[in-house]
C-alpha positions in Angstrom: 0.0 0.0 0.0 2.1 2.6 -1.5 0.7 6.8 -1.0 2.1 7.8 -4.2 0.7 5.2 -6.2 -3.2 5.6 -4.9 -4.4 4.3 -7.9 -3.1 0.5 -7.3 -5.2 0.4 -4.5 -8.8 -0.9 -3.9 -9.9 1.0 -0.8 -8.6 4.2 -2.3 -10.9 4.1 -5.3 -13.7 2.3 -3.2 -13.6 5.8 -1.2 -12.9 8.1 -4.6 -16.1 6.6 -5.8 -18.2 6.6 -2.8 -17.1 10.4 -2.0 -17.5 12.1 -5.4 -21.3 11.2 -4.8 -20.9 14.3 -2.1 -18.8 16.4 -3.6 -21.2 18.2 -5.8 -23.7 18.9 -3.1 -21.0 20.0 -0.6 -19.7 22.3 -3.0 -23.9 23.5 -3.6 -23.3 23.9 0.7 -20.4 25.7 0.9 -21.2 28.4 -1.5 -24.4 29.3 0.0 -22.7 29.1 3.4 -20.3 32.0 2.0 -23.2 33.8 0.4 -25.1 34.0 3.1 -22.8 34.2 5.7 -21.6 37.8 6.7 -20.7 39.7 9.2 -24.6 39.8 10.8 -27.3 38.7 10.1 -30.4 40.7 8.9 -33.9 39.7 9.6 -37.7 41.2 9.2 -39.7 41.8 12.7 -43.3 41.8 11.9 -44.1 44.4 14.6 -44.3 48.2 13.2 -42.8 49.3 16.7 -39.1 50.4 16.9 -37.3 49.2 19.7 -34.1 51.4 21.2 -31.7 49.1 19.7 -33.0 49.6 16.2 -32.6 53.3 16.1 -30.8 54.1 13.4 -33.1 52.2 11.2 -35.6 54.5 9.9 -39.5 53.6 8.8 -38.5 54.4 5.4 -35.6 52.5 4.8 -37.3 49.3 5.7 -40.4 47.6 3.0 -43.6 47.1 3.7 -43.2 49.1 7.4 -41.4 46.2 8.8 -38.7 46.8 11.1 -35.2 45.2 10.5 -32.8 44.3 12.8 -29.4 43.7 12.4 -27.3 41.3 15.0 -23.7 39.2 14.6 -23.4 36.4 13.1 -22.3 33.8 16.6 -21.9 31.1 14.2 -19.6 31.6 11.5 -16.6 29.5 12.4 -19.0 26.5 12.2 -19.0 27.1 8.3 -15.5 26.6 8.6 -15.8 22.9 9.1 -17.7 22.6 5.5 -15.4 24.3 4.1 -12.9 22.4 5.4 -14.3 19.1 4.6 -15.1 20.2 0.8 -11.4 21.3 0.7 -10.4 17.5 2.0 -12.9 15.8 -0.6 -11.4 18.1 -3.6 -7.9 17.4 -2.6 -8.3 14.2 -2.0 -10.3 13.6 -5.7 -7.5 15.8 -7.4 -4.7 14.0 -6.1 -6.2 10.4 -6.8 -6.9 11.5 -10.2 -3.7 13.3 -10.8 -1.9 9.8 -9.8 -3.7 8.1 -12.4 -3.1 9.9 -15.1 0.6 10.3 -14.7 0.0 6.3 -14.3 -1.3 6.4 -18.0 0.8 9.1 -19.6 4.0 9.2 -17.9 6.3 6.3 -19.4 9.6 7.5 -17.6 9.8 5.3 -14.8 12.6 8.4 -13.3 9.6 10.7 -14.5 7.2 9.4 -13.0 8.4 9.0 -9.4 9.5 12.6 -9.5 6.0 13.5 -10.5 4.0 11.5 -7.9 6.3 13.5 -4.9 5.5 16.3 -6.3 1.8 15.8 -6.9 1.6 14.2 -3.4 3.7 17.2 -1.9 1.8 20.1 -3.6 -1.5 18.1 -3.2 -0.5 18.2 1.0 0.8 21.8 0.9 -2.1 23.1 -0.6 -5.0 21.3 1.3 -2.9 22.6 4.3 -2.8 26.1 2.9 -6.6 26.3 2.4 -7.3 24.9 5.9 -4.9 27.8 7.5 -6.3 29.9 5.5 -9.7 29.1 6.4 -9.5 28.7 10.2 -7.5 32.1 10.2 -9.7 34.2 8.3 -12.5 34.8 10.8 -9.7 35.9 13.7 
């Protein structure tokens, strides 16, 4: 059970297979998680009364004479988690599909294992990169 040659093995593509039925649908998740997810949160109160904390909203900025409050967004380093795992499934898929085509187009056997540690190290540095990046960004 080599790493650099993923391909060879049967659990690896058993799990390829199996997770690329997610991947489309997390990636569907993790861009309306970013779309919607700002620094607060806006929602509609029915009532037509103005409470001190929604003061500098004014009758006329708001539709329908519905008053809008505005409050933080306590949850947003959960979204990280979906991003993260999104970030894992891609990686994972690109480097598992990167090995197999340098299985079927790289004849060199020198080549080739030069090009597998280099997939497998930019595969790791850049699945790293995305997950500092992402648990960083909401400090």
């Amino acid at each position: 059970m080599n790493i650099l040659s993923p391909e060879k093995n049967i659990n690896y593509l058993k799990h390829y297979h199996r997770s690329s039925k997610i991947m489309l649908p997390l990636v569907g998740v993790s861009a309306l998680l970013e779309y919607f997810n700002n620094d607060t949160l806006i929602y509609k109160n029915n009532s037509n009364e103005m409470s001190e904390e929604d003061s500098g909203v004014t009758m006329a900025e708001t539709d329908y004479k519905e008053s809008v409050k505005v409050v933080e967004n306590k949850y947003k380093h959960l979204n990280n988690y979906v991003h993260m795992a999104n970030v894992l499934n891609i990686g994972y898929h690109s480097y598992l599909s990167t090995s197999c085509i340098i299985t079927d187009y790289v004849k060199n056997v020198k080549l080739e294992k030069i090009s597998r540690v280099v997939s497998a190290k930019s595969h790791v540095l850049g699945i790293l990169g995305l997950g500092y990046y992402l648990f960083n960004r909401t400090k």
